[in-house]
Backbone as CSV, one residue per row, in Angstrom:
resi,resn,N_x,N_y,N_z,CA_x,CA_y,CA_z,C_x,C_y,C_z
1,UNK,128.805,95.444,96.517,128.048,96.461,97.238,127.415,97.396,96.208
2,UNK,126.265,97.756,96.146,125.309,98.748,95.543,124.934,99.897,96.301
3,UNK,125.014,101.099,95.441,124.667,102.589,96.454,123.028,101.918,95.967
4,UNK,121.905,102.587,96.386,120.633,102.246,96.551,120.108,103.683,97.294
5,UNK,119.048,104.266,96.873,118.431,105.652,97.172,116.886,104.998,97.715
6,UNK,116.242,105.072,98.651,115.022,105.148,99.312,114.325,106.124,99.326
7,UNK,113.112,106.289,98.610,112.300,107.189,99.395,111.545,107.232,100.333
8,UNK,110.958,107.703,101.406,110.124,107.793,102.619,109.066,108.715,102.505
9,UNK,107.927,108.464,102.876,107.406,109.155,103.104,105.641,108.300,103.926
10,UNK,104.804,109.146,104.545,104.310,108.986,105.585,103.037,110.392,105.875
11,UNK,101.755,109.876,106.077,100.472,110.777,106.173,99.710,110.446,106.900
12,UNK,99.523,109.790,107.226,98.826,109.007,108.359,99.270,108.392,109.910
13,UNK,98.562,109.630,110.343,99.277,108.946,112.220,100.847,109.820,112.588
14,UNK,101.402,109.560,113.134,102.548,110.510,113.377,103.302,110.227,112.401
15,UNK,103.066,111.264,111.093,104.001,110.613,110.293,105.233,110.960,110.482
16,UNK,105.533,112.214,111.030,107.046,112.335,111.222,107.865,110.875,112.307
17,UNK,107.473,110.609,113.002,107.853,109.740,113.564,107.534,108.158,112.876
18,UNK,106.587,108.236,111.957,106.570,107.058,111.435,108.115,106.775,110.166
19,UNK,108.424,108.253,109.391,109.591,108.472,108.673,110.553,108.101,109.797
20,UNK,111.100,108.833,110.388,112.103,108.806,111.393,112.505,107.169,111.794
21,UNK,111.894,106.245,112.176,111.021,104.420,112.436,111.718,103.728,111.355
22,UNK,111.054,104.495,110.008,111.610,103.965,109.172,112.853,103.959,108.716
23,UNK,113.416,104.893,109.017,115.320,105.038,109.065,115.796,104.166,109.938
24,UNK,115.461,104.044,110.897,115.650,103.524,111.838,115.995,102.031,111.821
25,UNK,114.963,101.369,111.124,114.587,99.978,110.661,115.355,99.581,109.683
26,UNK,115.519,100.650,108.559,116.267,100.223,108.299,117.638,100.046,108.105
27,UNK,118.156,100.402,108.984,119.477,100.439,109.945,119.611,99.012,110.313
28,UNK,118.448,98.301,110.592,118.761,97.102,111.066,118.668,95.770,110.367
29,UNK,118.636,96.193,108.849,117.745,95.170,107.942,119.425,94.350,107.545
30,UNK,119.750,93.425,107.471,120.687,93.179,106.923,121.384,93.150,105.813
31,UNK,122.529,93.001,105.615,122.878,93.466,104.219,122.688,94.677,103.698
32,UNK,122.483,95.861,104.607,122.032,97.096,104.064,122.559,97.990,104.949
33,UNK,123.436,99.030,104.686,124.061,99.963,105.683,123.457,101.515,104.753
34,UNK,122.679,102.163,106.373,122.434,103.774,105.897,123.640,104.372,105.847
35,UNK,124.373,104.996,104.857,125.270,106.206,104.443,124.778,107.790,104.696
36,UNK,123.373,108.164,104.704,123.142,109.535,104.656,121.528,109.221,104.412
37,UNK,121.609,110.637,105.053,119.613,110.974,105.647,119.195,112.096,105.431
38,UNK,118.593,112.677,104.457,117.724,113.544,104.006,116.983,114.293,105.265
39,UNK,116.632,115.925,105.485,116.201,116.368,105.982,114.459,115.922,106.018
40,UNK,113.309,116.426,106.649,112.582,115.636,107.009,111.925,116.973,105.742
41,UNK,110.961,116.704,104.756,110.122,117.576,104.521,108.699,117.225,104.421
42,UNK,107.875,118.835,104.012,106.304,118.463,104.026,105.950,119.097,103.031
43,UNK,104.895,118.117,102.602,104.645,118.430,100.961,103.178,117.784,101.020
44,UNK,102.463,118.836,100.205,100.981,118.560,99.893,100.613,117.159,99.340
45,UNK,99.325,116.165,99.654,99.692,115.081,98.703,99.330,115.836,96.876
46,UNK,99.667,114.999,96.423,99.598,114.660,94.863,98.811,113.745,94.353
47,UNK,98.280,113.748,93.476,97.195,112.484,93.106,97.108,112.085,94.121
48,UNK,96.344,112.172,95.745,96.097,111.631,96.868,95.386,112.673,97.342
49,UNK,95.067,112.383,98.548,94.183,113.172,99.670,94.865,112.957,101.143
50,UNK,94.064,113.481,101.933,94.717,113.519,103.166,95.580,114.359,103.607
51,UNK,96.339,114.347,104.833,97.191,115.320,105.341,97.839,115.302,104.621
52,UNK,98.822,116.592,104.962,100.409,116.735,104.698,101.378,115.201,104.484
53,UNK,102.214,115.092,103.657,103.077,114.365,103.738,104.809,114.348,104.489
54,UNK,105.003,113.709,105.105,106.669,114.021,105.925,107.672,113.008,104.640
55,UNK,108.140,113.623,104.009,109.043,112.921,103.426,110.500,112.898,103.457
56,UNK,111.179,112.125,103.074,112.837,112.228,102.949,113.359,111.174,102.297
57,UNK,114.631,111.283,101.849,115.663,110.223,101.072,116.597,109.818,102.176
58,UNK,116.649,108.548,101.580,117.974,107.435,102.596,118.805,107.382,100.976
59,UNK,120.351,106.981,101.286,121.112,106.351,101.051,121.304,105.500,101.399
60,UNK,121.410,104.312,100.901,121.924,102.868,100.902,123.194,102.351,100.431
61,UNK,124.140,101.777,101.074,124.784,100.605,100.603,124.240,99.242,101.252
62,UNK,124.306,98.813,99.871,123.597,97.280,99.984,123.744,96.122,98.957
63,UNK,124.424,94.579,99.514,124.702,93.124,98.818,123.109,93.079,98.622
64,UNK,122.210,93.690,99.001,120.987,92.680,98.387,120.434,93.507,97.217
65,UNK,119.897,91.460,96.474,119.616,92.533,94.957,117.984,93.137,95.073
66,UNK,117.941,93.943,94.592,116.814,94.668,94.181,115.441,94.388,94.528
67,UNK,115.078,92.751,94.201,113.955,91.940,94.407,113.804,92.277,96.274
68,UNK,115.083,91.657,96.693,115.413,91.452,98.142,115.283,92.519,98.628
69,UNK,115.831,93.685,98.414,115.647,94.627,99.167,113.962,95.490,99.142
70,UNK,113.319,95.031,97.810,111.920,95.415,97.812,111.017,94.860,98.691
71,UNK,111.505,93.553,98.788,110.943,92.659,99.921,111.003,93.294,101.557
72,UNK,112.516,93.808,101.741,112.448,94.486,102.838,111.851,95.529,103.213
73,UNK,111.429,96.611,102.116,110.934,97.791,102.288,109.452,97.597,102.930
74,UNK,108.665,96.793,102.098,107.299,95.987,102.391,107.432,95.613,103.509
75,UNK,108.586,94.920,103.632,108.329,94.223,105.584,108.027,95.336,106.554
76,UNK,109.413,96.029,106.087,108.812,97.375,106.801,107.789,98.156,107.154
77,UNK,106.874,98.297,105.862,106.083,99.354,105.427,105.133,98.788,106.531
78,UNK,105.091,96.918,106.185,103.895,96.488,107.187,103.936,96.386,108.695
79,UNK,104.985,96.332,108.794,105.463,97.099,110.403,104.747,97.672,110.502
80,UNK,104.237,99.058,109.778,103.905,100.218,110.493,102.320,100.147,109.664
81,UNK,101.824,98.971,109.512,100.217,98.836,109.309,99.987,98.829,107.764
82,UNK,100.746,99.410,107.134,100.396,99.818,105.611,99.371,99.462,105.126
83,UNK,98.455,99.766,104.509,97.698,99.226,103.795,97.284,99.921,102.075
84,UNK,96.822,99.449,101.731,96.740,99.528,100.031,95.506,99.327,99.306
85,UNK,94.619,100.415,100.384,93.359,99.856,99.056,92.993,100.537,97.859
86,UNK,93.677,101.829,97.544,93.749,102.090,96.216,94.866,102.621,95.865
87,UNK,95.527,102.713,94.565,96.480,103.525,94.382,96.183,104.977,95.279
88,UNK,97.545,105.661,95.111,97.767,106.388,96.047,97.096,107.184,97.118
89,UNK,96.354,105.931,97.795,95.825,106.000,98.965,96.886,107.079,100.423
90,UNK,96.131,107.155,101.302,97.400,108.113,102.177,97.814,106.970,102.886
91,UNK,99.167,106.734,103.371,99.725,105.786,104.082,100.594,106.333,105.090
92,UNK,100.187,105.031,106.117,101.333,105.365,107.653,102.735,105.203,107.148
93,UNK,103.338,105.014,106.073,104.449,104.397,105.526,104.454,104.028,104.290
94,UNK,105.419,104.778,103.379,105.654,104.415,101.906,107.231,104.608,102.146
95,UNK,107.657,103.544,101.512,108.563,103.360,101.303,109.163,102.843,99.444
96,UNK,109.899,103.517,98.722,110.009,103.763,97.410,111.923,103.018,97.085
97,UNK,111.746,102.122,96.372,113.260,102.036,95.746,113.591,102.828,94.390
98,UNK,113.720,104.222,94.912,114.050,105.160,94.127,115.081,105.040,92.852
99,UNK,116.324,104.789,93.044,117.605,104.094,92.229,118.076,103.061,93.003
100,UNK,118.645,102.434,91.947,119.486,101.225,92.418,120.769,100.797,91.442
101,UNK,122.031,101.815,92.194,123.175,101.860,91.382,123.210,102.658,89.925
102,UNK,123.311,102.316,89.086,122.857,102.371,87.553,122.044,101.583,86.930
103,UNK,121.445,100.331,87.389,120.773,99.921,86.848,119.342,100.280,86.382
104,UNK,118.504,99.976,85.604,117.484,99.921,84.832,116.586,98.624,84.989
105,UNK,115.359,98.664,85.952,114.578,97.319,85.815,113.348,97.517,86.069
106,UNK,112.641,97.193,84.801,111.582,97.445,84.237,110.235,96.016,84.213
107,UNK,110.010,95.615,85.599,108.856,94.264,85.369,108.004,94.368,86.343
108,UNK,107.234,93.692,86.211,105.829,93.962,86.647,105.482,94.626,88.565
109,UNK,106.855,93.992,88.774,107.350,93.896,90.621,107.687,95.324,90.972
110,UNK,108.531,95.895,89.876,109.594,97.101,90.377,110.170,97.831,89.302
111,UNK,110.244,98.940,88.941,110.586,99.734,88.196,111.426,100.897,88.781
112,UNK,112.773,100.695,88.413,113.556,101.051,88.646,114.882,102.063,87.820
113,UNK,115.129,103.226,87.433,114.533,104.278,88.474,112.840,104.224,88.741
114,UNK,112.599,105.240,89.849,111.460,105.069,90.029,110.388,106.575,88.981
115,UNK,109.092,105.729,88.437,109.245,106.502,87.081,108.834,107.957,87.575
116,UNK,108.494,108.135,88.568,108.256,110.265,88.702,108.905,110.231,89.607
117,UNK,110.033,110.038,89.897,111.351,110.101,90.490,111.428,111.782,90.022
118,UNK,111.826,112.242,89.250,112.329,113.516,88.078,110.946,114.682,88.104
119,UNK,109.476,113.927,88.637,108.974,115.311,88.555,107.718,115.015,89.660
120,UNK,108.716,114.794,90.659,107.887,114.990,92.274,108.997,116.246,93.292
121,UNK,108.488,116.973,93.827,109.765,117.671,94.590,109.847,116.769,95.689
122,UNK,108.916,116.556,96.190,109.040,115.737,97.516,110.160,114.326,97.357
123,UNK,110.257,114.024,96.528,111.601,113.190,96.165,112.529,113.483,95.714
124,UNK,112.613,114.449,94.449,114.022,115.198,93.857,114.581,116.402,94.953
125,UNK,113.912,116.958,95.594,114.716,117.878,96.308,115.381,117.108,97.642
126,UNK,114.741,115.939,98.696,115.806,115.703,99.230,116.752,114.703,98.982
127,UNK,116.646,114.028,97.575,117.894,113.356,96.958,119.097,113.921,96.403
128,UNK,118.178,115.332,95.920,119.160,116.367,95.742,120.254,116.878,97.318
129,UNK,119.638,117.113,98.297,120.678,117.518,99.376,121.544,116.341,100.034
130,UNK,121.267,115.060,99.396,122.131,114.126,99.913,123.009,113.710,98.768
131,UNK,122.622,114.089,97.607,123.433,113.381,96.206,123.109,114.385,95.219
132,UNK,123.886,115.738,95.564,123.875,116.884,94.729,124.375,116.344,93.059
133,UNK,125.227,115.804,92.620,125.598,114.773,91.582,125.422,113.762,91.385
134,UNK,123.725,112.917,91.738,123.876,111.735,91.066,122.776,111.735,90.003
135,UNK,123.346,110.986,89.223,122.784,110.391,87.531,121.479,109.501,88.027
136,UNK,120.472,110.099,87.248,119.299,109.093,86.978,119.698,108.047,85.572
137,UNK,119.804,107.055,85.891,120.128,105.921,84.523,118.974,106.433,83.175
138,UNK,119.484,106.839,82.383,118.768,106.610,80.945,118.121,108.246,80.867
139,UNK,118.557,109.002,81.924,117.428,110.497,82.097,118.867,111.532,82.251
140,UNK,119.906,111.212,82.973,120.926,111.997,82.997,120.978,112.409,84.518
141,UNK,121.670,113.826,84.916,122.135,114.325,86.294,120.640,114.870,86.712
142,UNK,120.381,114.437,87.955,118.972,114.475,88.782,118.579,116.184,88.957
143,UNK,119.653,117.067,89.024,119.848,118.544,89.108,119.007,118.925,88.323
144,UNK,119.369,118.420,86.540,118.405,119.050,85.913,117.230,119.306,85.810
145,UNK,116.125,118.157,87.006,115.092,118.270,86.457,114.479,119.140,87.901
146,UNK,115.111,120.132,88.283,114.710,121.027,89.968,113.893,122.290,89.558
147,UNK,114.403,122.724,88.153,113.679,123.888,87.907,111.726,122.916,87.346
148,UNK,111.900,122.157,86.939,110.676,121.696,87.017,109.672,121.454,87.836
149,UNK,110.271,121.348,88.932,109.347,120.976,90.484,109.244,121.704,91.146
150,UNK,110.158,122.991,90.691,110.429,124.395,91.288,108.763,125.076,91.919
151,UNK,107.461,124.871,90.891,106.803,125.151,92.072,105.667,124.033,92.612
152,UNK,105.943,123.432,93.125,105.532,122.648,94.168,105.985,123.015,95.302
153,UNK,105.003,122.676,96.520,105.485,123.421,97.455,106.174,122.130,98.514
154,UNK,107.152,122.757,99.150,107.965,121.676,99.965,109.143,122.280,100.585
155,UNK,108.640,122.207,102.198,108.893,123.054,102.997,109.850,121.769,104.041
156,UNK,111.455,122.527,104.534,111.672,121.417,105.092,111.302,121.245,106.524
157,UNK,111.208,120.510,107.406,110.478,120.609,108.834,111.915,120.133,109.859
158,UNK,113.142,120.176,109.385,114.284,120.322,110.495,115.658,120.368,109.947
């Protein structure tokens, strides 16, 4: 079994309910049990356009490796229409394999931690309220890097 961290997030169309869908889903993916759910927040995009973003962190325990579970996130994502025509385009659904255990994996598919994991708030602050102590592999305790994101704005919505 592997702990596994998700990020969520969602701008297009109801995104709060498109986040929310996505917890949801993946509740049902196999080989993968949610442990804990991040409050819902909203955060300006970043290198993007478009609305507000609804974001949050999942916890994972999960037998599937890394590849597999990236595969699932995508299934997901396309559930809910995703599409990709430029980098960080606004999407009905992003879904992020944030950490995965301690490991380190670095190829063309997946990069893992995920690399602005450490200086987005919209991801470090609600990984922070679900995993006040966990270690980014090769970067150290995730805490340290809060005064950095400190001003970005990110407001929680429940």
């Amino acid at each position: 079994m592997m702990e596994a961290f998700i990020g969520i997030g969602a701008n297009l169309g109801d995104a709060r309910a498109n986040a929310l869908d996505a917890v949801e889903r993946l509740r049902r993916v196999p080989g993968l049990s949610v442990t804990a759910v991040s409050s819902l927040y909203r955060t300006a995009p970043i290198d993007s356009s478009g609305d507000d973003y609804i974001n949050a962190v999942a916890r994972i325990d999960t037998t599937l490796a890394a590849p597999a579970l990236l595969e699932a996130l995508f299934a997901i994502e396309q559930q809910h229409g995703r599409e990709r025509p430029y980098r960080n385009a606004p999407r009905t659904l992003d879904l992020d394999l944030l950490l995965y255990g301690d490991q380190t994996i670095d190829n063309p598919a997946l990069t893992v931690p995920h690399p602005r994991l450490t200086q987005r708030a919209f991801v470090l602050v609600p990984l922070l309220e679900i995993a006040p102590d966990v270690v980014v592999p090769g970067l150290g305790a995730a805490s340290s890097f809060a005064a950095g994101v400190a001003g970005q704005r990110i407001d929680k919505v429940n």
